[in-house]
N, C-alpha and C positions, 0 to 999 in steps of 0.2 A: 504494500500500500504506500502510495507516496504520497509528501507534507502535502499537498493540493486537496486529492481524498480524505485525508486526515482531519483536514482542514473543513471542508465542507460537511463530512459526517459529524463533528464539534457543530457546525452549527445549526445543523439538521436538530441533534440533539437538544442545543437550548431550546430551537422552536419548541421541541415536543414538549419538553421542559417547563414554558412559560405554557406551552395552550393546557398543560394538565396543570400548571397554578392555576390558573383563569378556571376553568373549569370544578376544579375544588371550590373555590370562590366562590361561583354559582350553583355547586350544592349546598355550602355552610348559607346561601340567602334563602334555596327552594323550602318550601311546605310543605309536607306530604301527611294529610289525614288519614284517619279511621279511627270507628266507631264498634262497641258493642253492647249488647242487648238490648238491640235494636236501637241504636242511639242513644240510650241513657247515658254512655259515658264514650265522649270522645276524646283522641288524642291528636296531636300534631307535632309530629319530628320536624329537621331539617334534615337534608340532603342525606346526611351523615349520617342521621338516625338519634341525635339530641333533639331531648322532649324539651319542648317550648311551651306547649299549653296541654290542660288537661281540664275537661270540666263536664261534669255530674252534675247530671237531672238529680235534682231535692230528692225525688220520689223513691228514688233507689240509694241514698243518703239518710236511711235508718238503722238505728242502732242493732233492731234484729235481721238487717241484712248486709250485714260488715263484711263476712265471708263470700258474699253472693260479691257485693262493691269490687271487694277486695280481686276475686277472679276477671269482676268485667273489666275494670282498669288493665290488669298485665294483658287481657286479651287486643284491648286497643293499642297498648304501646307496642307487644309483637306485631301486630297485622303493619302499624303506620311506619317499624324501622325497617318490616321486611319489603315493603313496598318502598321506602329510600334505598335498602340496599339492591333491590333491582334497580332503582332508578341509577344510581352512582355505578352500578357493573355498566349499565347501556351507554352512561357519558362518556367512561373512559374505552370503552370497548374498542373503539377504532382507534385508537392512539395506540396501542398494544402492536398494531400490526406493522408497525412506521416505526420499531424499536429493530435495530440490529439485533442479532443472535448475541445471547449473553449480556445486554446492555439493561443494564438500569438505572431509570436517572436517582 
């Protein structure tokens, strides 16, 4: 390989580099909801799958249904980080293919 190759594959690299900053960047802004029993308690990740909001209907917000709550809540936070983590596999998904053998930025 010679400095010219060399050369142009370094900067091939920062591109990939800076579009997969940029692109982080635009998961840590994205929102990704869900919801369960049947709404009563929804959640909202970002991109990443950090919960940002979470809020319970009153109704399912009784003291003899703390265990029920307690379920519906983890229900919404798995559905909303699984649904960012497909989101963030599909952003960077094509950047993967534009990486040399053995390269990681």
């Amino acid at each position: 390989m010679g400095l010219g190759d060399l050369r142009n594959l370094m900067k091939q690299a920062q591109r990939i580099q800076a579009e997969m900053a940029e692109r982080q960047r635009k998961l840590g802004e994205a929102r990704v909801e869900a919801t369960s029993g049947g709404g009563m308690v929804r959640a909202v990740v970002t991109g990443h799958g950090e919960l940002v909001e979470l809020a319970i209907s009153p109704e399912v917000a009784t003291p003899s249904e703390v265990d029920m709550l307690a379920d519906l809540v983890v229900a919404a936070v798995r559905e909303a980080q699984a649904k960012a983590k497909d989101i963030a596999q599909k952003a960077m998904a094509d950047l993967a293919g534009l990486l040399p053998p053995g390269f990681t930025p």
